[in-house]
DSSP file (Angstrom, degrees, kcal/mol; ACC not computed):
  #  RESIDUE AA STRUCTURE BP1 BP2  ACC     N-H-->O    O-->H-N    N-H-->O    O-->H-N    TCO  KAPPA ALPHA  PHI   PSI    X-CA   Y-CA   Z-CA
    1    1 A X              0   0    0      0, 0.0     2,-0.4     0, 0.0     0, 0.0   0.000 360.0 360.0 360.0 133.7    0.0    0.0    0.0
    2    2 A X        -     0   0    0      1,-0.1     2,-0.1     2,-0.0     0, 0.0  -0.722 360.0-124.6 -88.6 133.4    1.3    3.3   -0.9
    3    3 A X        -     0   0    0     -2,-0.4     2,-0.7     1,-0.1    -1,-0.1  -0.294  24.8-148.1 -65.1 125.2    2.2    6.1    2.0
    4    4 A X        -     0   0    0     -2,-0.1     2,-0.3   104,-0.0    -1,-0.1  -0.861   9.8-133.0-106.7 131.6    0.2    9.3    1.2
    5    5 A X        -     0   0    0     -2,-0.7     4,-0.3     1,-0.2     0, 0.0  -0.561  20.5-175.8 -75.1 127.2    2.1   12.7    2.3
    6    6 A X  S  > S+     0   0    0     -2,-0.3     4,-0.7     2,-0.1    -1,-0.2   0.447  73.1  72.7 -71.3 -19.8   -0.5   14.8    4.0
    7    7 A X  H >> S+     0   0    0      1,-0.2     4,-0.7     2,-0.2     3,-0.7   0.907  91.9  57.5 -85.2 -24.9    2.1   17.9    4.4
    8    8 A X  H >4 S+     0   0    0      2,-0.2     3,-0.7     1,-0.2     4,-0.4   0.861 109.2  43.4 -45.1 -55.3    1.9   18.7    0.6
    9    9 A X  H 34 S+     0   0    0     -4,-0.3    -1,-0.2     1,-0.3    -2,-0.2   0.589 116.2  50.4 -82.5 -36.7   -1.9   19.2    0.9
   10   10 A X  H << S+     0   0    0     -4,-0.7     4,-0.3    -3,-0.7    -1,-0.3   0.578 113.4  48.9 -90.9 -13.2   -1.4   21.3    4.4
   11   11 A X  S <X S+     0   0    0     -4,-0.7     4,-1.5    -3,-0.7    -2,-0.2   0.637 114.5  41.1 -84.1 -33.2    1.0   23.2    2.7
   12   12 A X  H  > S+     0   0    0     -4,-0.4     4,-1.4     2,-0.2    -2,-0.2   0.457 102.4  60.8-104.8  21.3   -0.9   23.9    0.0
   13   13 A X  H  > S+     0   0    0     -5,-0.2     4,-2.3     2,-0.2    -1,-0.2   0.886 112.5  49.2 -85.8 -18.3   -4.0   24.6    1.4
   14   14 A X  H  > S+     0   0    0     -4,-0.3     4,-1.6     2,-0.3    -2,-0.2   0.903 105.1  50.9 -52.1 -69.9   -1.9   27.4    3.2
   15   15 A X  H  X S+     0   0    0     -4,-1.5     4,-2.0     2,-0.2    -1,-0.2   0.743 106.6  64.1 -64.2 -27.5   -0.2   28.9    0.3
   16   16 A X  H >X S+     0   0    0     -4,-1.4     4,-2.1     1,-0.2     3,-0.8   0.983 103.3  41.4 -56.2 -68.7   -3.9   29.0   -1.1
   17   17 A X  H 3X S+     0   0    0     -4,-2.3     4,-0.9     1,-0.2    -2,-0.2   0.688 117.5  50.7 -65.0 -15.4   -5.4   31.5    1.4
   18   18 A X  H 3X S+     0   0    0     -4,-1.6     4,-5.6     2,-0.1     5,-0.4   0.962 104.1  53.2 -26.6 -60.7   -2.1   33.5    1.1
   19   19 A X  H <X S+     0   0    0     -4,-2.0     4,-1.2    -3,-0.8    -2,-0.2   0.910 116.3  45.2 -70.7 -49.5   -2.5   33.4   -2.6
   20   20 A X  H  X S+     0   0    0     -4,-2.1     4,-1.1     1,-0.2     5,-0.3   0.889 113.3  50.8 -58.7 -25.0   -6.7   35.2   -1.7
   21   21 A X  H >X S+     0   0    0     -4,-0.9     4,-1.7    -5,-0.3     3,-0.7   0.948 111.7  37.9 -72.3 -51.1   -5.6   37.1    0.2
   22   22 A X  H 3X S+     0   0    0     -4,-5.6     4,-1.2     1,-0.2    -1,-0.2   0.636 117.9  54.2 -84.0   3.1   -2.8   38.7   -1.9
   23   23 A X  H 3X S+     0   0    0     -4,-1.2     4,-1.1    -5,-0.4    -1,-0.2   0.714 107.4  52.7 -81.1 -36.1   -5.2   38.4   -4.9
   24   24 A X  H <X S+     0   0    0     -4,-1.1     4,-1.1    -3,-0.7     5,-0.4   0.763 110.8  44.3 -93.1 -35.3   -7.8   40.4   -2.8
   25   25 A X  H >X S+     0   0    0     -4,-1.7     3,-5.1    -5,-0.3     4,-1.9   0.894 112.1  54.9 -68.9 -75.2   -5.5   43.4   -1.9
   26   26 A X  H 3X S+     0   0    0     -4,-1.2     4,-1.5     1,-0.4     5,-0.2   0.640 113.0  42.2 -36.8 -42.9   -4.2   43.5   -5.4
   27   27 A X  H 3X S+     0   0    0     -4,-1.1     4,-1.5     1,-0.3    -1,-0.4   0.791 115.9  43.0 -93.1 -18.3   -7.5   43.8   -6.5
   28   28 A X  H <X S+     0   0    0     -3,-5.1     4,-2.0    -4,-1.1    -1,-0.3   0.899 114.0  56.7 -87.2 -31.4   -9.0   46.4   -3.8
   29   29 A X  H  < S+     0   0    0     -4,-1.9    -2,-0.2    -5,-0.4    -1,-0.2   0.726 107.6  44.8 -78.1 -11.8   -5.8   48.4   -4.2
   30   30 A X  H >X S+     0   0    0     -4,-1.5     4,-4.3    -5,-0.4     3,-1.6   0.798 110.8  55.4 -86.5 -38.3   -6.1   48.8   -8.1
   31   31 A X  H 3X S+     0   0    0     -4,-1.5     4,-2.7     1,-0.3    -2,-0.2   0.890 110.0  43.2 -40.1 -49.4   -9.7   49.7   -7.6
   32   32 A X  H 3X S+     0   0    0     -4,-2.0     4,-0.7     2,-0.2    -1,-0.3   0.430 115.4  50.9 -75.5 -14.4   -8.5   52.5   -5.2
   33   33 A X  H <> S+     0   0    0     -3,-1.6     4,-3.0     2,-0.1     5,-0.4   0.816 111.9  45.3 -90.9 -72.3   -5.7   53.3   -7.8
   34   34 A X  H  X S+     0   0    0     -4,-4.3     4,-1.7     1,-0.2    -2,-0.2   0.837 115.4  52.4 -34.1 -47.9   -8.6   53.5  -11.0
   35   35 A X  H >< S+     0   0    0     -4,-2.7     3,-2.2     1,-0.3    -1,-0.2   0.920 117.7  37.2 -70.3 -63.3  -11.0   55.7   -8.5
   36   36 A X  H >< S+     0   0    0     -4,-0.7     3,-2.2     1,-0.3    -1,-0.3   0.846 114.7  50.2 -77.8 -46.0   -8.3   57.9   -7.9
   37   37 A X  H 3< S+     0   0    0     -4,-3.0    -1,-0.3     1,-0.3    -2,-0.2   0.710 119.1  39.7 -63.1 -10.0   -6.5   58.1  -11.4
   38   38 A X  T <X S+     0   0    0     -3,-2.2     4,-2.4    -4,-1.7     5,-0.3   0.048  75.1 122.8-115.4  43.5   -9.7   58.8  -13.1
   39   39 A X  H <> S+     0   0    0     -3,-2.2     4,-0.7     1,-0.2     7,-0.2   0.748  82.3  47.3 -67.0 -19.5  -11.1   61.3  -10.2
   40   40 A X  H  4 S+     0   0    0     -4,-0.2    -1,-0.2    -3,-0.2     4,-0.1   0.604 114.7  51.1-106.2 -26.6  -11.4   64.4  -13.3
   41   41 A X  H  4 S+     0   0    0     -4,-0.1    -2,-0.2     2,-0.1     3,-0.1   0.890 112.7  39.8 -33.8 -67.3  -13.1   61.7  -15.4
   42   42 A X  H  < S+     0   0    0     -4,-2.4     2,-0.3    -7,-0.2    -2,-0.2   0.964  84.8 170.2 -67.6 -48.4  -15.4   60.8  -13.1
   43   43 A X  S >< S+     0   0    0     -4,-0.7     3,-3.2    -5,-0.3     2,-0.3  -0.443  72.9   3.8  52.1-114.2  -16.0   64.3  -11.8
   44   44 A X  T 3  S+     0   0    0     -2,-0.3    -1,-0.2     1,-0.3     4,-0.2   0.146 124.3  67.8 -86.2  45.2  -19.0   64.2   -9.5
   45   45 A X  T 3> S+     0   0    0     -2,-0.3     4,-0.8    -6,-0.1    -1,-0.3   0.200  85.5  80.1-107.8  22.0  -19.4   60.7   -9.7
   46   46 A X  H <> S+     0   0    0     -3,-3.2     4,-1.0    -7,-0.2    -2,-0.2   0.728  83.2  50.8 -80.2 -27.7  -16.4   60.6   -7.9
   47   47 A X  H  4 S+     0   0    0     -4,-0.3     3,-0.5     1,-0.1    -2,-0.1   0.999 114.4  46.5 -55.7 -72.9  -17.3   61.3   -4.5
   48   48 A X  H >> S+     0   0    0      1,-0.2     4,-2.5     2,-0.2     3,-0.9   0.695 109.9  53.5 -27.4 -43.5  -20.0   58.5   -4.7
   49   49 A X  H 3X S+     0   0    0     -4,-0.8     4,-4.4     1,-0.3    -1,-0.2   0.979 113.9  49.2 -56.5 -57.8  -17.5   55.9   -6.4
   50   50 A X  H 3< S+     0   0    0     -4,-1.0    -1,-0.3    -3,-0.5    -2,-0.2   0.119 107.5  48.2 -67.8  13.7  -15.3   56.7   -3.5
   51   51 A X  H <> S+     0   0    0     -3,-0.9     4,-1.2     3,-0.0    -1,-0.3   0.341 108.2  52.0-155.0 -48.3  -17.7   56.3   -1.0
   52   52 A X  H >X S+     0   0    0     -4,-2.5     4,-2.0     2,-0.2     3,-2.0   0.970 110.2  57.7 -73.4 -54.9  -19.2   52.6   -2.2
   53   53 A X  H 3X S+     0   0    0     -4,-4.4     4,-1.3     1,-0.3    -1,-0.2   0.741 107.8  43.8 -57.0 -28.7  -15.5   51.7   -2.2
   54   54 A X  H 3> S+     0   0    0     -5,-0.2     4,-1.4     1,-0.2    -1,-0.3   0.738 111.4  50.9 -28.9 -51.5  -15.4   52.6    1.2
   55   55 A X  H << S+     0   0    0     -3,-2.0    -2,-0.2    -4,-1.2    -1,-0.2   0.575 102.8  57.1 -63.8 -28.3  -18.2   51.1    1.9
   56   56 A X  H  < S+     0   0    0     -4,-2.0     3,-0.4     2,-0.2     4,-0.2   0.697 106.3  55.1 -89.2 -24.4  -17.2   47.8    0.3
   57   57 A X  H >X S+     0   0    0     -4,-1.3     4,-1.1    -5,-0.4     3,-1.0   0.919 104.3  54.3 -57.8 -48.5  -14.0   47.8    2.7
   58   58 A X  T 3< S+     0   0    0     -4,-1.4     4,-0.3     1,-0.3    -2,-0.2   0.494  97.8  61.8 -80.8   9.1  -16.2   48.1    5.7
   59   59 A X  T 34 S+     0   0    0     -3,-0.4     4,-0.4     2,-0.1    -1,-0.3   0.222  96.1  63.9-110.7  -1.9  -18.2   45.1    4.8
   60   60 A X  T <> S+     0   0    0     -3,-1.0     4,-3.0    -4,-0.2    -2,-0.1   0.882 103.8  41.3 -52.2 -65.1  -15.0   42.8    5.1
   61   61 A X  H  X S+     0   0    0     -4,-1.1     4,-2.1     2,-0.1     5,-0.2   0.874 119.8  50.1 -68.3 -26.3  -14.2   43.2    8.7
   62   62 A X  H  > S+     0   0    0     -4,-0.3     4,-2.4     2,-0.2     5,-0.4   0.959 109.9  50.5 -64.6 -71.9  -18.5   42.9    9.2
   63   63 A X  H  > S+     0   0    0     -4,-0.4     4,-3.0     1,-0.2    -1,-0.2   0.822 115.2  41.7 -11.8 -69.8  -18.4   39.7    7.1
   64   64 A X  H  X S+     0   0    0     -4,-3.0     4,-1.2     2,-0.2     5,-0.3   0.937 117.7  49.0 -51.6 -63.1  -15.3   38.2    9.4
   65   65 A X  H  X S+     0   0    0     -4,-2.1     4,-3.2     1,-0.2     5,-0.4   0.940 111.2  50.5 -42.2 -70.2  -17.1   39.5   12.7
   66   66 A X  H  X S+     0   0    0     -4,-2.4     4,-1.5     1,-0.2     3,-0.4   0.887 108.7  51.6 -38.1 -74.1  -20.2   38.0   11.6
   67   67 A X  H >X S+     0   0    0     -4,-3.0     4,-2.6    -5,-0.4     3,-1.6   0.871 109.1  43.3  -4.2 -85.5  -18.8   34.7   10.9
   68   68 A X  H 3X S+     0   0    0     -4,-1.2     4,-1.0     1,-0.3    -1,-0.2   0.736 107.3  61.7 -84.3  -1.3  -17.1   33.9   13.8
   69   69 A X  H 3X S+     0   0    0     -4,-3.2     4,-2.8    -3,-0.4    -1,-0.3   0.887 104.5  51.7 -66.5 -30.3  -19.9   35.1   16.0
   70   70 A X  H <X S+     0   0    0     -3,-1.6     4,-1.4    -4,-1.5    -2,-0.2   0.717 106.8  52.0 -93.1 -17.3  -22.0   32.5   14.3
   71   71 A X  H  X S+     0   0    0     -4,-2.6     4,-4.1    -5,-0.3     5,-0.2   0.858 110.8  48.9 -93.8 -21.6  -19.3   29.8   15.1
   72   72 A X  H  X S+     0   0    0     -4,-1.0     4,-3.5    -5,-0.4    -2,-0.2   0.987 108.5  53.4 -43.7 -66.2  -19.5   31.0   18.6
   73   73 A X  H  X S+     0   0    0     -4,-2.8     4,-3.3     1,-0.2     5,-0.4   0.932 112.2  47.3 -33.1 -72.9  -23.3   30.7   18.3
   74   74 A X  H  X S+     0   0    0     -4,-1.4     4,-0.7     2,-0.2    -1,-0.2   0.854 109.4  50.3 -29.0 -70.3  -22.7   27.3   17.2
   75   75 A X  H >< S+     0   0    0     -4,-4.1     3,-0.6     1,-0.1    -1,-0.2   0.983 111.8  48.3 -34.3 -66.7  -20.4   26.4   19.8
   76   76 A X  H 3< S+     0   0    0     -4,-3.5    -2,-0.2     1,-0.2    -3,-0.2   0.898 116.5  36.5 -39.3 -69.4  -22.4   27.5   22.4
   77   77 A X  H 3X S-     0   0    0     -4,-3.3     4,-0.7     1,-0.2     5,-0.3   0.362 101.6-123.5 -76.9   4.0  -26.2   25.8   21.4
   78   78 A X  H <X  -     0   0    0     -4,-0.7     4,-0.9    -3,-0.6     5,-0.3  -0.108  43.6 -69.6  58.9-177.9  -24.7   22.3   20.0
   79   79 A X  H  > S+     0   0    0      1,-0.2     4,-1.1     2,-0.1     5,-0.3   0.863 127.0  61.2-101.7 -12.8  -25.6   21.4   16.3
   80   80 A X  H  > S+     0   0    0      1,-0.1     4,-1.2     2,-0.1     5,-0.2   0.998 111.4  33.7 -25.7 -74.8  -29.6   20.7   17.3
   81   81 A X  H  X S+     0   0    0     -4,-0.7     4,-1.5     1,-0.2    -2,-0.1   0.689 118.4  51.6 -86.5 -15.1  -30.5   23.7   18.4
   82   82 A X  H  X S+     0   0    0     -4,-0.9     4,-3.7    -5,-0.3    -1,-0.2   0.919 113.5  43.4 -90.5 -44.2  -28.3   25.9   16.0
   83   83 A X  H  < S+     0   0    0     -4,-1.1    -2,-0.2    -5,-0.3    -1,-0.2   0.729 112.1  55.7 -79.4 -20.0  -29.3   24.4   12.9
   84   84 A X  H  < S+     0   0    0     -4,-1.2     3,-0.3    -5,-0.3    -1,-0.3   0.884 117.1  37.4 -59.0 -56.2  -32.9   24.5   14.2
   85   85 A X  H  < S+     0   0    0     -4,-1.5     2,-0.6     1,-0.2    -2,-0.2   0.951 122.7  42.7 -59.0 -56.1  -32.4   28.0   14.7
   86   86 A X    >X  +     0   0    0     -4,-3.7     4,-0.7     1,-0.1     3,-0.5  -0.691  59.3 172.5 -73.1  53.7  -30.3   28.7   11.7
   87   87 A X  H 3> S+     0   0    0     -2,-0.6     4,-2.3    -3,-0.3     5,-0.2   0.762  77.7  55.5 -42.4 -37.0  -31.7   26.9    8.7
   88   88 A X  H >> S+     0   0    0      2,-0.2     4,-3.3     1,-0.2     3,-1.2   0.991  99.4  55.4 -56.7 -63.3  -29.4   28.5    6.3
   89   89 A X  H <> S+     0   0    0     -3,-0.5     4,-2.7     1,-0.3     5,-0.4   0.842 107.0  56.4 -50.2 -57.3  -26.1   27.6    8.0
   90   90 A X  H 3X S+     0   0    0     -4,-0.7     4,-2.7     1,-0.3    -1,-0.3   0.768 107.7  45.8 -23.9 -56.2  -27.4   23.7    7.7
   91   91 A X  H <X S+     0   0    0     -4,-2.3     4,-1.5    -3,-1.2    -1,-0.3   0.922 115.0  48.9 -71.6 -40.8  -27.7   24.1    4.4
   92   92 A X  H  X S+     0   0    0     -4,-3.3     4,-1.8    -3,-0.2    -1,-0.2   0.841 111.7  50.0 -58.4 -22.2  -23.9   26.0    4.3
   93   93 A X  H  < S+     0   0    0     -4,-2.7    -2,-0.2    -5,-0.4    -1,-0.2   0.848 108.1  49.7 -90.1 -23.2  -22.4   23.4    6.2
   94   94 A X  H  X S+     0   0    0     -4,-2.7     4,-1.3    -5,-0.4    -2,-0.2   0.822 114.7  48.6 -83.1 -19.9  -23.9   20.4    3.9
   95   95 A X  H  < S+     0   0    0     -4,-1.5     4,-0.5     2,-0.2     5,-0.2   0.881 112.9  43.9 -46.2 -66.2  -22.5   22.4    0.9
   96   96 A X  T  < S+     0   0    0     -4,-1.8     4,-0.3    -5,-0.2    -2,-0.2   0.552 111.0  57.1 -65.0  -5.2  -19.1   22.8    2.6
   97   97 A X  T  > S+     0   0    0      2,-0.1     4,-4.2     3,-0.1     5,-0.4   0.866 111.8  45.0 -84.9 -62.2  -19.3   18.8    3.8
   98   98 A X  H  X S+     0   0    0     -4,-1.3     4,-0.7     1,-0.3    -2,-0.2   0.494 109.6  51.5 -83.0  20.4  -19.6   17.9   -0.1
   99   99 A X  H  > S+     0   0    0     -4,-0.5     4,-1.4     2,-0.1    -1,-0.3   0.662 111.2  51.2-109.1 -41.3  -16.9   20.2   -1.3
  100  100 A X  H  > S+     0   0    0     -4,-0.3     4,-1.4    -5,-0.2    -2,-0.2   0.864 106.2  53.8 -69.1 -28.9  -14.6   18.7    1.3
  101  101 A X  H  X S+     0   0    0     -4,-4.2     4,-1.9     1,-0.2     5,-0.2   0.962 106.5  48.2 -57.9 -45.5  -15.3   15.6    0.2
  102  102 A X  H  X S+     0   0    0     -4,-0.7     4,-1.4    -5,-0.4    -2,-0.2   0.814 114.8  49.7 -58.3 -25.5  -14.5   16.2   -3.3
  103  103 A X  H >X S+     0   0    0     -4,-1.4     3,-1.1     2,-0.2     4,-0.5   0.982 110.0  47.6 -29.5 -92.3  -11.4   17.7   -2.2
  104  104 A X  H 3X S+     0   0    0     -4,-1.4     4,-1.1     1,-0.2    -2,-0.2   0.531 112.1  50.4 -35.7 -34.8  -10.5   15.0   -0.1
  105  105 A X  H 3X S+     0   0    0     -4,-1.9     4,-0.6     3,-0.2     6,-0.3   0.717 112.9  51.1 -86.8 -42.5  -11.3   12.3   -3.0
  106  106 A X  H << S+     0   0    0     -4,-1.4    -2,-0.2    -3,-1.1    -1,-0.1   0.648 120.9  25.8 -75.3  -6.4   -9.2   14.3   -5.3
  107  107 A X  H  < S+     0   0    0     -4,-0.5     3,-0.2    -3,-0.2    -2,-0.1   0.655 130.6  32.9-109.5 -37.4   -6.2   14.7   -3.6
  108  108 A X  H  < S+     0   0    0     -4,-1.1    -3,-0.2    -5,-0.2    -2,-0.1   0.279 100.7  76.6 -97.2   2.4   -6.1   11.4   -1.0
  109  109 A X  S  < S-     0   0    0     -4,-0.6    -1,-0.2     1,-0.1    -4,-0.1   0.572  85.5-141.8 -98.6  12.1   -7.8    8.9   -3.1
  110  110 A X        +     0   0    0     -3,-0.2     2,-0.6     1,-0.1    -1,-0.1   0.581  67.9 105.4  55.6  -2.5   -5.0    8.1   -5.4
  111  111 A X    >   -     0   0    0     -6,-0.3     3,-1.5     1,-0.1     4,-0.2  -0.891  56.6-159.5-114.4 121.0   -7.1    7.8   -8.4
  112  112 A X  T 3  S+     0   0    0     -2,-0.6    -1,-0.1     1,-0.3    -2,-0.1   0.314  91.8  50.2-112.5  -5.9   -6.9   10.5  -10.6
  113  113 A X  T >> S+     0   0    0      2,-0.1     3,-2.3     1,-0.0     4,-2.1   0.332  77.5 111.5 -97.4 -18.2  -10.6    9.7  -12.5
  114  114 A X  T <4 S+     0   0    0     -3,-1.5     4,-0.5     1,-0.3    -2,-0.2   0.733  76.5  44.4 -53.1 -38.1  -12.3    9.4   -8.9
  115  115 A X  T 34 S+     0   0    0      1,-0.2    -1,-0.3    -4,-0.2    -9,-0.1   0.264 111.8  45.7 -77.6   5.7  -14.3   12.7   -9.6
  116  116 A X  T <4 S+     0   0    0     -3,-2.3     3,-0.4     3,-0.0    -1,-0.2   0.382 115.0  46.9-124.3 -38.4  -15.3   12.2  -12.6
  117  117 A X  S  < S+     0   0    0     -4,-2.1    -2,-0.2     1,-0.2     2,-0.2   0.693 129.2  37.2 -68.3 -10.7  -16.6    7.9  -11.6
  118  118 A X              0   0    0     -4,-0.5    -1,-0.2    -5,-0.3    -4,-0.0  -0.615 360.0 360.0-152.3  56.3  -18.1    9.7   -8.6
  119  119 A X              0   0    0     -3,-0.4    -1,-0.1    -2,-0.2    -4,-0.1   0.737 360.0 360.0 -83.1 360.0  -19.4   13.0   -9.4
């Protein structure tokens, strides 16, 4: 039976959320470049531009907040009572179950067809 490395996978599941992350600056810090290099362009729809983009920054840190309040939430009530409460999340966490599985089948199953015999 062949040994499968697990640190490749942890390594690159790592260098992925680097790799959003620096993908997500790039991309909010060219935005903030365009606003500003066409600001005589835009003329008065430049305050406004500048202002959603604002706006689209401060819905980042809400987003995170939100989040881990809800795994708090979570903690707290066990997964009865949260998913009872929360219908939605159920339905986010069975979404995020079969997307780790497909993961998990494409990287640890050794068979390089598995997702495709197994869709």
């Amino acid at each position: 039976m062949k040994h499968k490395d697990y640190t490749k996978f942890a390594a690159m599941k790592a260098y992925l959320l680097v790799f959003a992350i620096a993908i997500l600056v790039f991309a909010l810090f060219g935005l903030f470049i365009l606003i500003f290099l066409n600001a005589d362009t835009l003329g008065y729809l430049f305050i406004p531009c500048f202002c959603l983009y604002i706006g689209f920054l401060s819905l980042i840190p809400i987003w995170i907040y939100h989040r881990r309040e809800m795994l708090q939430i979570h903690a707290y009530l066990g997964d009865e009572a949260f998913y009872a409460r929360y219908p939605k999340e159920k339905k986010r966490m069975l979404r995020i179950q079969v997307w780790k599985e497909k993961w998990n089948r494409l990287f640890f199953s050794g068979d390089e067809d598995d997702l495709s015999k197994n869709p």
